[in-house]
DSSP file (Angstrom, degrees, kcal/mol; ACC not computed):
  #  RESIDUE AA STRUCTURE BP1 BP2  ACC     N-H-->O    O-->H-N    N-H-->O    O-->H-N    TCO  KAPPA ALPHA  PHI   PSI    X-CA   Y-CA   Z-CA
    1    1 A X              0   0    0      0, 0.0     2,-0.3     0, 0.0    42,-0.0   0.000 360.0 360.0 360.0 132.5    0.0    0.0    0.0
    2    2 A X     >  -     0   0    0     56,-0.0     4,-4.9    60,-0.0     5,-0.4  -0.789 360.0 -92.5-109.8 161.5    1.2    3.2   -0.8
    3    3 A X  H  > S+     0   0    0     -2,-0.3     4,-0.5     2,-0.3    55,-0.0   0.709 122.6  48.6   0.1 -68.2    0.4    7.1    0.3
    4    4 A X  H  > S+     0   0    0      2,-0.2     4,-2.1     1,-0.2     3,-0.3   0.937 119.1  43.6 -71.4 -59.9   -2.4    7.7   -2.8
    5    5 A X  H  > S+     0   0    0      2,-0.2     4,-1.3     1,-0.2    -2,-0.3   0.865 104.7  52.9 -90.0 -16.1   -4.0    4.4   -1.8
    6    6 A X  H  X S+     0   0    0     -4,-4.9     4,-1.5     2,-0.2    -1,-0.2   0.785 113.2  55.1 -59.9 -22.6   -4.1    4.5    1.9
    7    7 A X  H  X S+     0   0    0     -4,-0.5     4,-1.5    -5,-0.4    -2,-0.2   0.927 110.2  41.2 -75.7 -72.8   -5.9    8.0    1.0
    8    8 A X  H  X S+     0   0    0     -4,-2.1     4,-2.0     1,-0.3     5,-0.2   0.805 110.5  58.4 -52.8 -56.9   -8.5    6.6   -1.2
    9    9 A X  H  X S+     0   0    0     -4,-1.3     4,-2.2     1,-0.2    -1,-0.3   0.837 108.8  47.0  -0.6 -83.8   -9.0    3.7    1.2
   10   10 A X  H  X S+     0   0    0     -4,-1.5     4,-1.6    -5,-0.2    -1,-0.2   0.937 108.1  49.9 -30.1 -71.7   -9.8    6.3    3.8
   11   11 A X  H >X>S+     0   0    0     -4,-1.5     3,-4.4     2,-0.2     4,-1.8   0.923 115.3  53.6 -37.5 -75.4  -12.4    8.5    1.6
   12   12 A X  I 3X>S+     0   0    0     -4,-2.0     4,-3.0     1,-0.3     5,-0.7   0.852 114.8  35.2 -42.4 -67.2  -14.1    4.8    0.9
   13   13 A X  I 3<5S+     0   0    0     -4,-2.2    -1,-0.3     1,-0.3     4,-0.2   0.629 118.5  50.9 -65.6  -7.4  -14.5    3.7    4.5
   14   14 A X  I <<>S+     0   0    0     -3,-4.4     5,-2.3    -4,-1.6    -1,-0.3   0.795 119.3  40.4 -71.6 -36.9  -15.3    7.2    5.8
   15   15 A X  I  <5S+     0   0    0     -4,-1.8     5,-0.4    -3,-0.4    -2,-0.2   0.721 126.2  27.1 -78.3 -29.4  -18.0    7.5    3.0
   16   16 A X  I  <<S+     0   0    0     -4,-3.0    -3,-0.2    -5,-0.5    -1,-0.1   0.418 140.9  15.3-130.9 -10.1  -19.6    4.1    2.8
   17   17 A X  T   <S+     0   0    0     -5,-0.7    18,-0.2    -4,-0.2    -3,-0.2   0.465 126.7  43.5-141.8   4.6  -19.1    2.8    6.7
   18   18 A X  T > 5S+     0   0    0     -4,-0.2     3,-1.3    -5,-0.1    -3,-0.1   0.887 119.3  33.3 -77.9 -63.9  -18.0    6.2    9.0
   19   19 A X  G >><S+     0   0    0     -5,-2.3     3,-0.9     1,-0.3     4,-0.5   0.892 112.5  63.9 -75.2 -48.9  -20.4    9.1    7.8
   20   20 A X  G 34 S+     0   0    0     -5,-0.4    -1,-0.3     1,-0.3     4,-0.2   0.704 118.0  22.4 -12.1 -43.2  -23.2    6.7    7.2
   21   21 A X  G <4 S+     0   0    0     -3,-1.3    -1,-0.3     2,-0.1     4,-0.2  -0.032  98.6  97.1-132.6  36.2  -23.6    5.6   11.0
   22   22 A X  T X> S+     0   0    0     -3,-0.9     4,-2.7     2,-0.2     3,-1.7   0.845  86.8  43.0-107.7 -73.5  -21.8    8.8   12.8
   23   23 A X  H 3X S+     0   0    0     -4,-0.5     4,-2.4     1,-0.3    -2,-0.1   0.764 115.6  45.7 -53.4 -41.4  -24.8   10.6   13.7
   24   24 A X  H 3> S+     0   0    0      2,-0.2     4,-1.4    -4,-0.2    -1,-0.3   0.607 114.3  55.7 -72.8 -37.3  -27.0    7.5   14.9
   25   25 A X  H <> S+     0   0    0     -3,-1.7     4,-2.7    -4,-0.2    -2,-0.2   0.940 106.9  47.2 -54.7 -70.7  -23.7    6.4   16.9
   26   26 A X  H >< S+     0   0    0     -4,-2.7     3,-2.1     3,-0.2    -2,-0.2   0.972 109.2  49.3 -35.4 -81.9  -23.4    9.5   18.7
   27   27 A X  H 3< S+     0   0    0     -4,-2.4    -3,-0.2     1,-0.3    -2,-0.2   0.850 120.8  43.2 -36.5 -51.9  -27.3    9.9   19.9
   28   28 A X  H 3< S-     0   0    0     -4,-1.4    -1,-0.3    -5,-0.1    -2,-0.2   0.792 107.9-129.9 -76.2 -31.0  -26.9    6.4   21.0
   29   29 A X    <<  +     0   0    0     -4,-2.7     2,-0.4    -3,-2.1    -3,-0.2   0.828  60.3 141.4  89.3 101.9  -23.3    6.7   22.7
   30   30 A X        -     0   0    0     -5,-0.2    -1,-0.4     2,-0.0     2,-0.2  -0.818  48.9-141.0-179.7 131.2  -22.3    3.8   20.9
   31   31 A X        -     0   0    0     -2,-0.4     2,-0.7    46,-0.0     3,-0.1  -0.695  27.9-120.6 -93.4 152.5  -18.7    3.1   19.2
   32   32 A X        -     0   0    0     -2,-0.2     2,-0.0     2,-0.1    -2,-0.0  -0.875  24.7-175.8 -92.8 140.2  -18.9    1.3   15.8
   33   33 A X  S >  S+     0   0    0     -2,-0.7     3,-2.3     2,-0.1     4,-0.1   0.933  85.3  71.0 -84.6 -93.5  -17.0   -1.9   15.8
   34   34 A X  T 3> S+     0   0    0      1,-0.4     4,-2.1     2,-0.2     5,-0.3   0.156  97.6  45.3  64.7 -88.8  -18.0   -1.8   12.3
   35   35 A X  H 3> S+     0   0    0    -18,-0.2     4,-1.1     2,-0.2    -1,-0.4   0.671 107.6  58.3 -62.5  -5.9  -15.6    0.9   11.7
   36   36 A X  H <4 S+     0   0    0     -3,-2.3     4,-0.2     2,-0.2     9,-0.2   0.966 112.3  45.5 -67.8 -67.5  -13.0   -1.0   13.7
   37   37 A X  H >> S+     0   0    0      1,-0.2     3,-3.3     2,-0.2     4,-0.7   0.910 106.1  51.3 -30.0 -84.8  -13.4   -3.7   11.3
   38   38 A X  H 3X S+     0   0    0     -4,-2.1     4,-1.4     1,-0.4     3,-0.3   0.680 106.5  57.3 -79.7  -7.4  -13.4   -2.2    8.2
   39   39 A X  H 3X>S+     0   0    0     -4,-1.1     6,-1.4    -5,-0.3     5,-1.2   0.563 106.9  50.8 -82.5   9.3  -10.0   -0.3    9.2
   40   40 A X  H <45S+     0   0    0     -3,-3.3    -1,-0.2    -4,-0.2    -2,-0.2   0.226 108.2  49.3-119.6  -1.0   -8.2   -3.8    9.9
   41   41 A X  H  <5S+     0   0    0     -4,-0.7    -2,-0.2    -3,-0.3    -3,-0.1   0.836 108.5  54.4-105.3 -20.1   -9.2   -5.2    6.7
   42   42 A X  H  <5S-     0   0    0     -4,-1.4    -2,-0.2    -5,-0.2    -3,-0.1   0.961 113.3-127.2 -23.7 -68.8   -7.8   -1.8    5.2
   43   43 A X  T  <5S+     0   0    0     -4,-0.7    13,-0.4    -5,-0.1    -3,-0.2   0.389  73.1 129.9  93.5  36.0   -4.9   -2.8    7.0
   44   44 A X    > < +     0   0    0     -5,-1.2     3,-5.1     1,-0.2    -4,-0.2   0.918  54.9  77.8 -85.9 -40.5   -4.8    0.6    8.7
   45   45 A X  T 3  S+     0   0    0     -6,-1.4    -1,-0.2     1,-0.3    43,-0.1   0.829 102.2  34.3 -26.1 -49.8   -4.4   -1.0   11.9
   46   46 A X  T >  S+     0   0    0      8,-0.2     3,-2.5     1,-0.1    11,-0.5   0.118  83.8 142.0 -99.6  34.1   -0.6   -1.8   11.3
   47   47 A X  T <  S+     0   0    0     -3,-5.1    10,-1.4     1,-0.3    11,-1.2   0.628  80.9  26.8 -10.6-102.9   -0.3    1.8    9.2
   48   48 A X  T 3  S+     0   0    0      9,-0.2    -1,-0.3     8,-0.2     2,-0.2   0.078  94.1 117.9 -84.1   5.8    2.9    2.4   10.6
   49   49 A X  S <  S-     0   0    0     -3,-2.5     9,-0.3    -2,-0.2     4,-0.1  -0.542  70.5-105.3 -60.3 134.0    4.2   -0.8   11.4
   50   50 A X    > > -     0   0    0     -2,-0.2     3,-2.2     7,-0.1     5,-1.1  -0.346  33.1-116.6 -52.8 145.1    7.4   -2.1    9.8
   51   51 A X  T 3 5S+     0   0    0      1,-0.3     3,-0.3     5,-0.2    -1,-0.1   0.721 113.8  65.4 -47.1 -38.7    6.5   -4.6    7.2
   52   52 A X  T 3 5S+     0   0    0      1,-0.3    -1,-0.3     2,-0.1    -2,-0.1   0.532  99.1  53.2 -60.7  -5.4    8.4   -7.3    9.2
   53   53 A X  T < 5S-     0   0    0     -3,-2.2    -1,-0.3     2,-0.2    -2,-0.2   0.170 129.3 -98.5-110.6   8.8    5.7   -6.9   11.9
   54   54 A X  T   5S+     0   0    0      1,-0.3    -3,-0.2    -3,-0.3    -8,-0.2   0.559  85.0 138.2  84.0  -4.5    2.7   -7.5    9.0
   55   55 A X  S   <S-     0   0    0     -5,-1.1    -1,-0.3     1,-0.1    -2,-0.2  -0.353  72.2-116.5 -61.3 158.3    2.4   -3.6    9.0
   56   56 A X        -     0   0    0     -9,-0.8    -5,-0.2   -10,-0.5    -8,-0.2   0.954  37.0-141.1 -32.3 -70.9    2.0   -1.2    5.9
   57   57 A X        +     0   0    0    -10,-1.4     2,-0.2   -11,-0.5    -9,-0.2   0.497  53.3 134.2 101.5  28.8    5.5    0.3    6.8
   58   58 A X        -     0   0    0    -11,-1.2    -1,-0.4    -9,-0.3     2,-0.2  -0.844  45.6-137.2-117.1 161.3    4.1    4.5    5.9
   59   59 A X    >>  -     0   0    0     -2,-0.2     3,-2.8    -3,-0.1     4,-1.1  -0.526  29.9 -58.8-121.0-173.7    4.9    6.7    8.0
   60   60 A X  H 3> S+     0   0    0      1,-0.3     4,-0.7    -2,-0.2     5,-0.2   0.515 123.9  60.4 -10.3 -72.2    3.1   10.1    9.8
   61   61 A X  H 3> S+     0   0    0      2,-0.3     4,-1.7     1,-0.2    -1,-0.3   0.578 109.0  38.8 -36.2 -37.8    2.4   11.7    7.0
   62   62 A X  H <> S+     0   0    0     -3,-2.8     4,-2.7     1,-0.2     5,-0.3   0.884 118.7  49.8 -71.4 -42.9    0.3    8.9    5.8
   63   63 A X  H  X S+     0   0    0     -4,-1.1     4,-1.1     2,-0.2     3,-0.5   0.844 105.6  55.0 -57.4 -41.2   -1.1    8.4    9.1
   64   64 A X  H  < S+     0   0    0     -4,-0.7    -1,-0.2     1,-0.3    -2,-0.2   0.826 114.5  42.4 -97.2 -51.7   -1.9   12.1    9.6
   65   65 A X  H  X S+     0   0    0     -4,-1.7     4,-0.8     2,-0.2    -1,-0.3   0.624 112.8  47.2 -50.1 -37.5   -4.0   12.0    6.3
   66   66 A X  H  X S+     0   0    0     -4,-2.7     4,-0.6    -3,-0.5    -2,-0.2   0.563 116.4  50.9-112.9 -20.3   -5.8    8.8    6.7
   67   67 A X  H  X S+     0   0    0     -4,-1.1     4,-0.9    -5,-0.3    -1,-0.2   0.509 113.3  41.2 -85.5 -16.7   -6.5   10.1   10.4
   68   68 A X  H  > S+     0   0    0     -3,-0.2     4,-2.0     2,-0.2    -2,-0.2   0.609 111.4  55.7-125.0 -40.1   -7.9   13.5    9.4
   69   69 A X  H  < S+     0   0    0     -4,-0.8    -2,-0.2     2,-0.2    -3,-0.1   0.841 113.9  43.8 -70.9 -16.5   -9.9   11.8    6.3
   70   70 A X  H >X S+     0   0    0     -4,-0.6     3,-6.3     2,-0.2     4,-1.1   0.975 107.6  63.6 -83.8 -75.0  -11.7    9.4    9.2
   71   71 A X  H 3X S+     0   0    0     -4,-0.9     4,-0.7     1,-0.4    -2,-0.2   0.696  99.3  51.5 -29.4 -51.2  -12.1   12.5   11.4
   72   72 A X  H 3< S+     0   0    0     -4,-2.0    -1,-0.4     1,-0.2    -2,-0.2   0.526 116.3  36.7 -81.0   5.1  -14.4   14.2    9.0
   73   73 A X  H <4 S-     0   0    0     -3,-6.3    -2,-0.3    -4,-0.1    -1,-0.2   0.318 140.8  -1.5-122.5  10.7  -16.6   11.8    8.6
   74   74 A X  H >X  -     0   0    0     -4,-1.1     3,-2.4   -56,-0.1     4,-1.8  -0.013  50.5-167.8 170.6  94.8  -16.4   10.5   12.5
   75   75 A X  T 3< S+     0   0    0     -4,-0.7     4,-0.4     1,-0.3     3,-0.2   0.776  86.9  50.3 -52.9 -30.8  -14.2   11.9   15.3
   76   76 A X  T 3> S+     0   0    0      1,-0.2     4,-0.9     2,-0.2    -1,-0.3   0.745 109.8  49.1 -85.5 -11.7  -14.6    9.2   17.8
   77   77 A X  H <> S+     0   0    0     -3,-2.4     4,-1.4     2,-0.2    -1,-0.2   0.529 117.3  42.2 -77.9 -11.2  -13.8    6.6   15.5
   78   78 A X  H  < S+     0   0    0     -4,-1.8    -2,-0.2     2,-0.2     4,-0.2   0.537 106.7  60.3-110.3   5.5  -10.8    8.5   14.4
   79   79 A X  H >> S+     0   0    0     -4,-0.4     4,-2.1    -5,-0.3     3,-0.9   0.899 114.3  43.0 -91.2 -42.6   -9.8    9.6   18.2
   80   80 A X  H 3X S+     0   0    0     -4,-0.9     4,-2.0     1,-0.3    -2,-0.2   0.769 106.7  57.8-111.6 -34.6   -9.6    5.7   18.8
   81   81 A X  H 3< S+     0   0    0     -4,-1.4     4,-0.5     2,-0.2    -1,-0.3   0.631 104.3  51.2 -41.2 -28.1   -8.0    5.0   15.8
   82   82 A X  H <> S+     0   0    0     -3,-0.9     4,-2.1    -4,-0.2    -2,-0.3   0.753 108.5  53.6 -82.8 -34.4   -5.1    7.3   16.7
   83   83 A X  H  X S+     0   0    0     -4,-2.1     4,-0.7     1,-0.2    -3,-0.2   0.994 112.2  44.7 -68.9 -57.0   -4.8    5.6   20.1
   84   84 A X  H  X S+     0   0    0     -4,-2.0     4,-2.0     2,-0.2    -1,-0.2   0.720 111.6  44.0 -64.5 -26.3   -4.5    2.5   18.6
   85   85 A X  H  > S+     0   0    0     -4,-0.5     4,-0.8     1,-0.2    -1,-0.2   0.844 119.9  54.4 -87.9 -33.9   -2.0    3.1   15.6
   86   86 A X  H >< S+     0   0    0     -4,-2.1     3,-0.8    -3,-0.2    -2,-0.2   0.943 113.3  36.9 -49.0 -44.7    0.0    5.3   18.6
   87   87 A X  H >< S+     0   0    0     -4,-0.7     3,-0.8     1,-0.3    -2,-0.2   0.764 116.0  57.7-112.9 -29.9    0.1    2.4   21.1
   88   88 A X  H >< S+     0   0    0     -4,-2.0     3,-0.9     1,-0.2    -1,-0.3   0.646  97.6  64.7 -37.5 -31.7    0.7    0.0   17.9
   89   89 A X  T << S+     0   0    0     -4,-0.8     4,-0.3    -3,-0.8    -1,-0.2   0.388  89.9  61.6 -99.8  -7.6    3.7    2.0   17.1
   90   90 A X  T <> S+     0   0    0     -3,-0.8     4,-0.5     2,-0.1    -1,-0.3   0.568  82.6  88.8-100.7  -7.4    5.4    1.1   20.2
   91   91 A X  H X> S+     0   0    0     -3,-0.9     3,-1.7     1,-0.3     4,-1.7   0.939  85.8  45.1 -50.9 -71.0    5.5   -2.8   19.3
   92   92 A X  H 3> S+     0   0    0      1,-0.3     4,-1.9    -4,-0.3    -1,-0.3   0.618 113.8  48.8 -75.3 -12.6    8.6   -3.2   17.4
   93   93 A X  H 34 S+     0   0    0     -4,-0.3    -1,-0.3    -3,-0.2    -2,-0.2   0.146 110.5  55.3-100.9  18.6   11.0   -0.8   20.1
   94   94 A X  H <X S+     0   0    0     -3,-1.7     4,-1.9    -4,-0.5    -2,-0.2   0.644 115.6  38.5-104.0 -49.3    9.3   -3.0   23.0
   95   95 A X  H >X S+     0   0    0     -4,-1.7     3,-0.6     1,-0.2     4,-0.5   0.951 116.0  46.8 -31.5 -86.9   10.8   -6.2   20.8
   96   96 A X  H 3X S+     0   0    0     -4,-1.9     4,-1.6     1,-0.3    -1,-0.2   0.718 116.6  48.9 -55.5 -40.2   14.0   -4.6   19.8
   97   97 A X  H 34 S+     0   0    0      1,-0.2    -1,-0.3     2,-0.1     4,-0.2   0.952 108.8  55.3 -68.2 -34.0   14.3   -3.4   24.0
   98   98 A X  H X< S+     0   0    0     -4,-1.9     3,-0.7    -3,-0.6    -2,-0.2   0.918 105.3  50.9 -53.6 -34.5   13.5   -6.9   25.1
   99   99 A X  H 3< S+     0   0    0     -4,-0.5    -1,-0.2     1,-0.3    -2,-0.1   0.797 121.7  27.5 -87.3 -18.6   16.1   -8.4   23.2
  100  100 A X  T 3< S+     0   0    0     -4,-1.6    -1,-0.3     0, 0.0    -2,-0.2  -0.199  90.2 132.7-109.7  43.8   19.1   -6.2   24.3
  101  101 A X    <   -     0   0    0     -3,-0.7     2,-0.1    -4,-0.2     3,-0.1  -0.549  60.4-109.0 -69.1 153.0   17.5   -5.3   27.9
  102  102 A X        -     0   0    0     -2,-0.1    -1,-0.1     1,-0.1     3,-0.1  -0.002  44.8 -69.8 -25.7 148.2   20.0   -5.8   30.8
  103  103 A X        -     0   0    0      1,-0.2     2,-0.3    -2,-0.1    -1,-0.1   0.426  67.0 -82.5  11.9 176.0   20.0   -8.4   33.2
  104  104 A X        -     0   0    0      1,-0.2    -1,-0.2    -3,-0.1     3,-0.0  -0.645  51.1 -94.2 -56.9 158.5   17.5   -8.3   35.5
  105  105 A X        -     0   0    0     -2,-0.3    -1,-0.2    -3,-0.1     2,-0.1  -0.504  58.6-101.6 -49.4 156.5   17.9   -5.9   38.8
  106  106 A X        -     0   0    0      1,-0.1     4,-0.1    -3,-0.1    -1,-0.1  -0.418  41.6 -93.7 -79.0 173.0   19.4   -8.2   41.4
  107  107 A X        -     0   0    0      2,-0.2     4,-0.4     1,-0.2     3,-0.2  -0.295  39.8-100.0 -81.3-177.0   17.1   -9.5   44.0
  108  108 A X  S  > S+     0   0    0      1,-0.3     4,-1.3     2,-0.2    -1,-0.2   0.445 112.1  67.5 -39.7 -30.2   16.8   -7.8   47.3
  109  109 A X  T  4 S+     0   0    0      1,-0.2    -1,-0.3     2,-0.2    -2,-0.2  -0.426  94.1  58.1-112.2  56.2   19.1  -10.0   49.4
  110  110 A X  T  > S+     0   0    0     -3,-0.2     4,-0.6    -4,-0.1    -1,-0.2   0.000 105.6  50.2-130.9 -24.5   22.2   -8.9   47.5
  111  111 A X  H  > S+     0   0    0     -4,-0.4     4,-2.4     2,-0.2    -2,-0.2   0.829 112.8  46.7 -77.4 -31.9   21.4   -5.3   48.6
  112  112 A X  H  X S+     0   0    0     -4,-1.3     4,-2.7     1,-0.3     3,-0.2   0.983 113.8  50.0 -59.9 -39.5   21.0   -6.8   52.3
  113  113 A X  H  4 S+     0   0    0      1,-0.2     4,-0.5     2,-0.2    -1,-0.3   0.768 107.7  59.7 -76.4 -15.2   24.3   -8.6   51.7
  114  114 A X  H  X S+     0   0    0     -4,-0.6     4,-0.8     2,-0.2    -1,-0.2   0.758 101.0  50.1 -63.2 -52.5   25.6   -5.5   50.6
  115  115 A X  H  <>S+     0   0    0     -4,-2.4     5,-2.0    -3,-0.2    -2,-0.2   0.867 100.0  53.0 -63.6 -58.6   25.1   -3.9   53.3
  116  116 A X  T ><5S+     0   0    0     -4,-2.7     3,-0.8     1,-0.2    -2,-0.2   0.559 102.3  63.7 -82.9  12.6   26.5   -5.7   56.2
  117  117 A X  T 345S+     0   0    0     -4,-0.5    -1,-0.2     1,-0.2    -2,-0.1   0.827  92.9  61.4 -89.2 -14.2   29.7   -6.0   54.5
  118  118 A X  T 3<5S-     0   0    0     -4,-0.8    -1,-0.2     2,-0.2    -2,-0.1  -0.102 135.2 -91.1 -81.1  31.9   30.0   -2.6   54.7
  119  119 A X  T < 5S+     0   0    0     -3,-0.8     2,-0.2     1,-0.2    -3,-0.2   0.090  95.9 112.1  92.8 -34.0   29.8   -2.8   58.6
  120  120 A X      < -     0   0    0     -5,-2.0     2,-0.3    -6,-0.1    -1,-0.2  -0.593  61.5-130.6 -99.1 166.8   25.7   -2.4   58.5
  121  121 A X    >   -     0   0    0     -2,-0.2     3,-1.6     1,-0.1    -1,-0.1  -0.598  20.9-125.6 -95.1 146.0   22.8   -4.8   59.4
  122  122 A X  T 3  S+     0   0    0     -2,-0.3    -1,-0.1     1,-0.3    -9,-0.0   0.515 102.1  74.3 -49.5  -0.3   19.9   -5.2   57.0
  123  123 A X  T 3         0   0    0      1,-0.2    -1,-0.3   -11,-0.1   -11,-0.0   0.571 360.0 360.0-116.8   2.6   17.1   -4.3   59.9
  124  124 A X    <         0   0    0     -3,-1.6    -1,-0.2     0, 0.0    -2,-0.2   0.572 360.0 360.0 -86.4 360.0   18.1   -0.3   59.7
């Protein structure tokens, strides 16, 4: 998917499943799972994922666009669509920290032992 078709994408699914069921959403308090749907078969979900993670791979800009075409035809589906492609976005630098994280901290009773060799007891 490129830039030009992640836009039209958008227009379609704002036109034909947003703006359709916005107003009726609203009155009711109701989120569409609908629209939830039709953005994962889009493949907007992983917008900004690298491709090795089953994401698009585009970046802001696309996101910014495809978020702002949503928006005019339903903000709360497009406020919750930006929290999710945000919170998405964090996937692959939560991998890539797991695999070169540290050590663990050590446990508790190496700071006690720590202590009374340096002359104090663990109970101050």
């Amino acid at each position: 998917m490129n830039h030009e078709t992640a836009l039209s994408k958008a227009r379609e699914i704002a036109d034909c499943v947003l703006a359709p069921a916005a107003r009726q959403n609203d009155k009711e308090g109701r989120f569409s799972t609908e629209a939830v749907d039709a953005l994962g078969r889009a493949g907007f979900l992983g917008l900004m994922l690298p491709t090795e993670f089953s994401g698009t791979g585009l970046g802001p800009r696309t996101f910014a666009a495809v978020t702002a075409t949503l928006a005019e035809a339903d903000a709360s589906v497009a406020m919750v669509y930006l929290m999710h492609v945000s919170a998405a976005a964090t996937i692959p630098e939560t991998i890539a920290a797991s695999a070169i994280a540290p050590s663990p901290l050590p446990r508790a009773s190496a700071f006690t032992s720590a202590s009374r060799t340096r002359g104090r007891s663990a109970s101050h």
